[in-house]
C-alpha positions as CSV (number, residue, x, y, z in Angstrom):
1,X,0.0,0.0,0.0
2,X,1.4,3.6,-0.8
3,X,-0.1,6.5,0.3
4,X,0.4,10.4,-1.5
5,X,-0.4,13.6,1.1
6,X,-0.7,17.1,0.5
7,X,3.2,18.3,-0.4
8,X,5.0,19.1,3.0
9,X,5.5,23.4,1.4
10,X,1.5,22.9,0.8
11,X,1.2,21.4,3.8
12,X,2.9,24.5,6.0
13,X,1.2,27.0,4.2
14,X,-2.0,25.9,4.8
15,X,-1.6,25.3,8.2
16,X,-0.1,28.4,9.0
17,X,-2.7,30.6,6.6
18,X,-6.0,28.9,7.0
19,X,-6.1,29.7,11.0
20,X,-5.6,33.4,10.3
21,X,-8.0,33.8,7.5
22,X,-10.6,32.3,9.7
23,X,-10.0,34.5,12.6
24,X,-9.7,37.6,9.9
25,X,-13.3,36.3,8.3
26,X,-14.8,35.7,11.7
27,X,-13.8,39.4,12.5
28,X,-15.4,40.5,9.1
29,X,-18.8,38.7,9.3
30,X,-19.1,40.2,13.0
31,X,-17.5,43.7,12.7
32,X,-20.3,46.1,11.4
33,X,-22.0,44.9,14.9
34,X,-19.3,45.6,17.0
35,X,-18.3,48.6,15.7
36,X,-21.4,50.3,15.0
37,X,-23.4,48.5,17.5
38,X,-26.1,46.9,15.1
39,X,-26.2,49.7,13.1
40,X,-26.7,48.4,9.6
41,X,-28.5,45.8,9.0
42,X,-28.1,45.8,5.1
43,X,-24.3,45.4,6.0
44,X,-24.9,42.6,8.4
45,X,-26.9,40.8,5.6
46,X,-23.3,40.9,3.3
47,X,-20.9,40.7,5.9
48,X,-22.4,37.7,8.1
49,X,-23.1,35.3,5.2
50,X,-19.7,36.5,3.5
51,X,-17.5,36.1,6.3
52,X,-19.2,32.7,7.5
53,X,-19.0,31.6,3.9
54,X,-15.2,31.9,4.1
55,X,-14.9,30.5,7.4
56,X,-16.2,27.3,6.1
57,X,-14.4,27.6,3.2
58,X,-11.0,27.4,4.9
59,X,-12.1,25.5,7.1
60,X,-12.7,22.8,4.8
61,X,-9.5,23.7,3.6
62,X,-7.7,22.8,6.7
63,X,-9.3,19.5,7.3
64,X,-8.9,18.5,3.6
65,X,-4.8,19.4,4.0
66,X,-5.1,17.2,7.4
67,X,-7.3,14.1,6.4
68,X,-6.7,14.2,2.1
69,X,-4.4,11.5,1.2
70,X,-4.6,9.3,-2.0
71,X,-4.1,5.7,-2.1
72,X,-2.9,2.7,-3.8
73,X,-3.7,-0.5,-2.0
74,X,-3.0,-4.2,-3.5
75,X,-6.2,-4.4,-5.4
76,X,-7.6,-0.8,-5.6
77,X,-7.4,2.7,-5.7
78,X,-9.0,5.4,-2.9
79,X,-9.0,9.2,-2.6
80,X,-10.0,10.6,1.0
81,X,-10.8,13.6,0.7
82,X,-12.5,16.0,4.1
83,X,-15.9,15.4,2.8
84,X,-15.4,11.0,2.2
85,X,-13.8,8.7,0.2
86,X,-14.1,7.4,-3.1
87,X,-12.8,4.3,-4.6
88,X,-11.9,2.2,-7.7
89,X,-11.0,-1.2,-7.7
90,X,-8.1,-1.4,-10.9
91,X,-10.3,-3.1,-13.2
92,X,-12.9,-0.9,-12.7
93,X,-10.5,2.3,-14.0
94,X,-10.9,3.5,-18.0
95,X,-8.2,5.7,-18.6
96,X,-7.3,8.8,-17.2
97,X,-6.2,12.5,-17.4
98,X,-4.0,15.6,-15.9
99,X,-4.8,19.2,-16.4
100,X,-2.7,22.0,-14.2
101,X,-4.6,21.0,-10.5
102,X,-5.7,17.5,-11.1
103,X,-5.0,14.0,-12.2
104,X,-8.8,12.6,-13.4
105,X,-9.2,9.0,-13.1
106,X,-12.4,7.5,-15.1
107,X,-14.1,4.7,-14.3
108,X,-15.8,2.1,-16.9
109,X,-19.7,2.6,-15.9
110,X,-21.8,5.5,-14.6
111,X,-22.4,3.7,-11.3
112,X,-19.2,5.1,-10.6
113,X,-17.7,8.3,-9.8
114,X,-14.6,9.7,-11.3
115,X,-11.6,10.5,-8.7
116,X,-9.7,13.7,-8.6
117,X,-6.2,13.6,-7.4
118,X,-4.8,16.8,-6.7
119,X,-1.4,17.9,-8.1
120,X,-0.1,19.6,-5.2
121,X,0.3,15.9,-3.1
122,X,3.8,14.6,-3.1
123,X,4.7,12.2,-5.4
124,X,2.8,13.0,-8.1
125,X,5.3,11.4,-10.8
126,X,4.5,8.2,-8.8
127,X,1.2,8.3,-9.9
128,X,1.3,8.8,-13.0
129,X,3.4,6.3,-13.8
130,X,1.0,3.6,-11.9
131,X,-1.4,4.7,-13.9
132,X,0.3,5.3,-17.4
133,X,1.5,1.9,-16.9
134,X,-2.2,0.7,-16.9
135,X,-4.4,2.1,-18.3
136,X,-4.6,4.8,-21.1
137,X,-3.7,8.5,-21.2
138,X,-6.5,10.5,-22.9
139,X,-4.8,13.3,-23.4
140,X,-1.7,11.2,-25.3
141,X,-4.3,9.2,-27.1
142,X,-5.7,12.0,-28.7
143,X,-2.6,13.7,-29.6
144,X,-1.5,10.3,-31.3
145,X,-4.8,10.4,-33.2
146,X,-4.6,13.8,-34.4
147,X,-1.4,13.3,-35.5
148,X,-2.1,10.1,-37.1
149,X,-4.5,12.3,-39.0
150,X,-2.5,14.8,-40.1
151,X,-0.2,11.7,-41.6
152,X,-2.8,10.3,-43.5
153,X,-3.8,13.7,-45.4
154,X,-2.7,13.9,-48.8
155,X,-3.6,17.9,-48.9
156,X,-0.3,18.3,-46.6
157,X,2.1,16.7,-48.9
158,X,2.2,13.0,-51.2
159,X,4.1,11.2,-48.9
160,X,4.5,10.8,-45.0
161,X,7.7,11.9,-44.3
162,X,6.6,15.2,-46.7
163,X,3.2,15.3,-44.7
164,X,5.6,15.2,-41.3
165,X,8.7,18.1,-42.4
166,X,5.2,20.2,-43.7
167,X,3.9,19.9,-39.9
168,X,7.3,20.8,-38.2
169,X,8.3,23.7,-41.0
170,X,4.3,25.4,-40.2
171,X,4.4,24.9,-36.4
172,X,7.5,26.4,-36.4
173,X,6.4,29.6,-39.3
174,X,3.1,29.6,-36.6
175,X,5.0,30.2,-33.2
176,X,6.9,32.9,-35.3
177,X,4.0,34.8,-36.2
178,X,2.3,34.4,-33.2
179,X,5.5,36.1,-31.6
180,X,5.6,38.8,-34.3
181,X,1.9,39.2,-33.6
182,X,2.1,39.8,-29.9
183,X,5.1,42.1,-30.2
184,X,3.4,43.8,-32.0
185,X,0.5,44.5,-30.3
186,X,1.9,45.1,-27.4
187,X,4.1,47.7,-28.7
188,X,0.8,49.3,-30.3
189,X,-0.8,48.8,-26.8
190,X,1.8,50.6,-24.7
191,X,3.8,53.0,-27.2
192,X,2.7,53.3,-30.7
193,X,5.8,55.1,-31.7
194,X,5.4,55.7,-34.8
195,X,1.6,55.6,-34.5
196,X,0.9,55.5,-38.0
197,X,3.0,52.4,-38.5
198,X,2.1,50.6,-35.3
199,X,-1.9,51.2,-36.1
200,X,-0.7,49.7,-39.5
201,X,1.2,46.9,-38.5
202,X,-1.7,45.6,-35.8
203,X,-4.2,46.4,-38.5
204,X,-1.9,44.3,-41.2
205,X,-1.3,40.9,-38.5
206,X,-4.7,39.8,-38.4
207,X,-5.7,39.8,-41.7
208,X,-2.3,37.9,-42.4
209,X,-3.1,35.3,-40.0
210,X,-6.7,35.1,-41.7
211,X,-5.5,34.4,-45.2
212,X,-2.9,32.2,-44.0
213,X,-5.5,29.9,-42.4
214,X,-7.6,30.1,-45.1
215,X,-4.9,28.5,-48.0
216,X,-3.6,26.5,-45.5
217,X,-5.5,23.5,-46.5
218,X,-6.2,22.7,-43.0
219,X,-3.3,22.6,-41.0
220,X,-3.7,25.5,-39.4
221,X,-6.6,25.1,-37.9
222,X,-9.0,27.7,-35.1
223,X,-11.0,24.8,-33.1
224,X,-8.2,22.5,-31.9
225,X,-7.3,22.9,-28.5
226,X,-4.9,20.8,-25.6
227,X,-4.5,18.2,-27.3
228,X,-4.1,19.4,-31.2
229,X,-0.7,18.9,-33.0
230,X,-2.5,21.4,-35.3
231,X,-0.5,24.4,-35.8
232,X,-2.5,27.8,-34.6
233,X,-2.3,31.9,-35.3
234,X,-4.8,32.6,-32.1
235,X,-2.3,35.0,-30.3
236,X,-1.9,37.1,-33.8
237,X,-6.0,36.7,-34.6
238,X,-6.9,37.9,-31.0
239,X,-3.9,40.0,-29.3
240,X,-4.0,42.6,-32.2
241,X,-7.7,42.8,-32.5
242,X,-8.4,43.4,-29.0
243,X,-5.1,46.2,-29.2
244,X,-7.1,47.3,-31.5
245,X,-10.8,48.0,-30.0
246,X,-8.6,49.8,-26.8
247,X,-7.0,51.9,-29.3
248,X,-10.1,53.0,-31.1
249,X,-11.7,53.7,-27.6
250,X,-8.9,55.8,-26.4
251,X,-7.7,57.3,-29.4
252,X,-10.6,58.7,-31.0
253,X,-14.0,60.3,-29.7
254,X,-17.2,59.4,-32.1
255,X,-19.6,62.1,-32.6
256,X,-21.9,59.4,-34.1
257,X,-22.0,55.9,-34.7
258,X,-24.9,55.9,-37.6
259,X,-22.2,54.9,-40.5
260,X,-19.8,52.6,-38.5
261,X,-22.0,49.4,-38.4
262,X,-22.6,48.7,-41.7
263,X,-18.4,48.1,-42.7
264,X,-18.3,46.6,-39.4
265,X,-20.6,43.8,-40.5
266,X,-19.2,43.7,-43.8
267,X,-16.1,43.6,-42.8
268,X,-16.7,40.8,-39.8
269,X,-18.8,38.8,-42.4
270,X,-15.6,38.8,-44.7
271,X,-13.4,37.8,-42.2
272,X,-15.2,35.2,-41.0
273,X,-15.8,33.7,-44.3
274,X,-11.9,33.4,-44.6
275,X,-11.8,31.5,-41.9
276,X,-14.6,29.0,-41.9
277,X,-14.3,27.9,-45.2
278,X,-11.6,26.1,-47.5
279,X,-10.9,22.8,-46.0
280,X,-10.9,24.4,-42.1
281,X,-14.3,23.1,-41.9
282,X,-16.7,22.9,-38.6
283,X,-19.5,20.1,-38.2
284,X,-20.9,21.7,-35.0
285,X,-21.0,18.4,-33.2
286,X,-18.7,19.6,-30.5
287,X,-19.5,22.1,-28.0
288,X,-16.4,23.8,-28.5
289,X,-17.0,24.6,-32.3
290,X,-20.0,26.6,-31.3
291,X,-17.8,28.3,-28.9
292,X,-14.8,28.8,-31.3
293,X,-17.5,30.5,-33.6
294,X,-19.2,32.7,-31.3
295,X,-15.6,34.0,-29.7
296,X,-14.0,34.7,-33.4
297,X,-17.1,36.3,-34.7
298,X,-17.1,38.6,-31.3
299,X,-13.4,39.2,-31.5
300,X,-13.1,39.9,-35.6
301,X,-16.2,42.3,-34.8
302,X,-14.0,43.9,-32.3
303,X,-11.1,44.0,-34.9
304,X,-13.1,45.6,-37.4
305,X,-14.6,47.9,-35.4
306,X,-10.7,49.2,-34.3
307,X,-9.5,48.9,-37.4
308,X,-12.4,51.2,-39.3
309,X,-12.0,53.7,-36.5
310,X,-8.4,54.3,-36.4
311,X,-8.2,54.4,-39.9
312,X,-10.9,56.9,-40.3
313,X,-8.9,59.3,-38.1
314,X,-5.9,58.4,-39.3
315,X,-6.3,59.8,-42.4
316,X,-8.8,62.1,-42.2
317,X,-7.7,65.0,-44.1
318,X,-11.1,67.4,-43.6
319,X,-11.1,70.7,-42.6
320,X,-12.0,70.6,-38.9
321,X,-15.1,72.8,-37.3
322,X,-13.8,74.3,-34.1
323,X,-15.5,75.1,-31.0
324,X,-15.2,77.1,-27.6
325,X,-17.1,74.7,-24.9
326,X,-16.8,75.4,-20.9
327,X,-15.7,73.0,-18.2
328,X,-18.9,71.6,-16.4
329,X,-16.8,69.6,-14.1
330,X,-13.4,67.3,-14.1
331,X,-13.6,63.8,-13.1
332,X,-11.1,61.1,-12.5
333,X,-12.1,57.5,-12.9
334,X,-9.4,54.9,-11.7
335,X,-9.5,51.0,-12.4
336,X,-7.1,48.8,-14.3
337,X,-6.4,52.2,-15.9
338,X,-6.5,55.7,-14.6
339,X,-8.2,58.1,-17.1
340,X,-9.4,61.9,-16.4
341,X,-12.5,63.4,-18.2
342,X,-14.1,66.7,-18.8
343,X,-17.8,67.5,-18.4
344,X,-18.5,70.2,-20.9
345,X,-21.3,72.0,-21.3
346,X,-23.2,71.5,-25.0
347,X,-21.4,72.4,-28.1
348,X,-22.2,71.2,-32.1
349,X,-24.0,68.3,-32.1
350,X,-24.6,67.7,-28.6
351,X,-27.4,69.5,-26.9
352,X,-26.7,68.4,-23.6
353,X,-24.2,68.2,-21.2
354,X,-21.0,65.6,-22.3
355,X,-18.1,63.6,-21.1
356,X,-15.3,63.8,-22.4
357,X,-11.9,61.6,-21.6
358,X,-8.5,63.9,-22.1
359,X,-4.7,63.5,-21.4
360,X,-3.4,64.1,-18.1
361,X,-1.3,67.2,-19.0
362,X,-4.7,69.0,-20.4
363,X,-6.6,67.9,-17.0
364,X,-4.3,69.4,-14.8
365,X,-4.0,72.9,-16.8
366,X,-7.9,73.5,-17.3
367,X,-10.0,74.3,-14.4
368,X,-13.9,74.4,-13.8
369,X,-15.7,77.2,-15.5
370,X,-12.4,77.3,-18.3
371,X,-12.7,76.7,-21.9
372,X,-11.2,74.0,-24.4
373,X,-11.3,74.1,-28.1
374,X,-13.2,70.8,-29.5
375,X,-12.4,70.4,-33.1
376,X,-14.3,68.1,-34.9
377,X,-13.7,66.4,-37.9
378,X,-16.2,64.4,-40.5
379,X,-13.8,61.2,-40.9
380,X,-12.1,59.3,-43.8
381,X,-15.3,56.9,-44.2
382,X,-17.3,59.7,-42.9
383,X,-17.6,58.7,-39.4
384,X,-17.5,62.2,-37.8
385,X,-15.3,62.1,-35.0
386,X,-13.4,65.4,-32.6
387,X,-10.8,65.9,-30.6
388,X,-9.8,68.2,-27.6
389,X,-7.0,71.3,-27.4
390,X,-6.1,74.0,-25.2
């Protein structure tokens, strides 16, 4: 019989942190009483259940780190765990599985429950290899089988060993332009220096990643996941697109969105069409193609949406109308990202009151009851859009 408990460095640190968070969460579900005497009750109704909630939760912590052990016995397989045990006799097992917190280990029928092995117990490698020895590895079998697949198409090359230096030479082109991608966009994200080339450059990955999927016969492929040996161009399909709706947003103000959505759709409906045809075909049997399609279509909307904007500023060479608008109020919203904003009173188009978002340096030079100069401009795809000066 061998037995696996929580890692000794797990071990300490849950015993040393558990204890404290308890006392802190015991303290948080009966402060608002103690302070304020019973004063709020709405507080007591978040606190109490909050704080008790956490209690229990580490708690259960605690005696899982105390009690939890896996084991392998002559004849069977147990996990206790601080809520009971659950067992498998060996021929009773399927196959199993590993992800980044547990090892999965299915059993044949219904009538019995799966097992979840946590990671973090010492002597993980000792597991596996009991098991590996036995019984199969789903995530290995499916690797084996998509690459068995890719072997056996004649669209990536006449022969095998053709078929297999086509699969190495594209994973390898892939993971380039997935690293070109992300550079990229990261450098449009933080710097754009030179903006017009880095708005150019995000705008420019994307579409390259698009047509490359599309005439890649299938190799690359969008709805493969852990287990593909399918090469992908996700990081240079998604980083840049999202770089660009955050650039769009922060960039450029939109007096009115009336002629935006129709070469958004356009656009998106183009896009998508390079992707999801050819031979990268979906059969929708899978919950994850339904989930691949939604999230592309959502993220190529996003990307067209960017891309239109920025451009339409970009090079917008019209005449701008400029006008003299007072300082309502100054705000300063903080989050992931610290932005300041103007309330101005109405100018042009807007009959009412607006907010505005403008650089720091122009916040901190304009007071309440000043002016600013809003210019506005009517926009390379006549999108009319303005911008903000002293």
């Amino acid at each position: 019989m061998k037995e696996f408990k929580l890692a000794k460095g797990w071990a300490i640190f849950v015993f040393i942190v558990t204890p404290v968070a308890m006392v802190f969460f015991t303290w948080f579900a009966i402060s608002p009483f103690i302070e304020h005497k019973g004063l709020s009750k709405g507080l007591g109704w978040v606190s109490i259940p909050l704080g008790l909630g956490m209690v229990a939760l580490m708690g259960y912590a605690l005696r899982e780190a105390i009690v939890g052990k896996f084991v392998i016995d002559d004849e069977k397989l147990y996990m206790v765990s601080a809520i009971g045990t659950r067992t498998l006799l060996f021929d009773e097992i399927k196959n199993y599985q590993m992800d980044d917190n547990y090892i999965y280990i299915f059993p044949k029928t219904k009538q019995k429950k799966t097992i979840k092995v946590s990671t973090y117990l010492k002597g993980t490698d000792e597991i596996l290899a009991f098991l590996g020895e036995r019984y199969d590895d789903i995530d290995l079998l499916e690797r084996i089988t998509d690459e068995e697949e890719i072997m056996q198409d004649t669209n990536f090359g006449d022969t095998e060993e053709e078929r297999e230096i086509n699969l190495e030479k594209t994973t390898n082109f892939t993971k380039i332009i997935n690293w070109i991608g992300g550079a990229i966009g990261l450098w449009t994200l933080f710097f754009a220096d030179p903006y017009e080339i880095s708005i150019l450059a995000c705008i420019a990955t994307p579409l390259i990643a698009i047509v490359l999927i599309h005439f890649s016969k299938g190799m690359i492929r969008l709805d493969e996941f852990k287990n593909s040996m399918h090469p992908n161009l996700t990081i240079a399909i998604l980083l840049p697109s999202i770089v660009m709706v955050l650039r769009a947003l922060f960039d450029y103000n939109v007096v009115t969105y009336s002629n935006i959505w129709k070469p958004c759709i356009i656009l998106t409906l183009v896009l998508l069409g390079l992707l999801f045809t050819g031979k990268h075909k979906f059969n929708f049997k899978k919950i994850n193609d339904y989930f691949t399609v939604f999230a592309f279509s959502l993220f190529t909307f996003g990307y067209s949406y960017g891309a239109i904007v920025c451009l339409n500023g970009m090079y917008d060479q019209s005449t701008p109308v400029d006008y003299e608008v007072r300082i309502l109020d100054k705000k300063v919203e903080k989050s992931k990202r610290t932005t300041y904003h103007f309330v101005l009173a109405p100018w042009g188009p807007y009959s009412k009151k607006n907010d505005i978002t403008v650089p720091y340096t122009l916040y901190e030079k304009k007071a309440i009851q000043n002016t600013v100069q809003v210019h506005t401009k009517k926009g390379w795809f006549h999108i009319p859009w303005y911008f903000v000066s002293e």
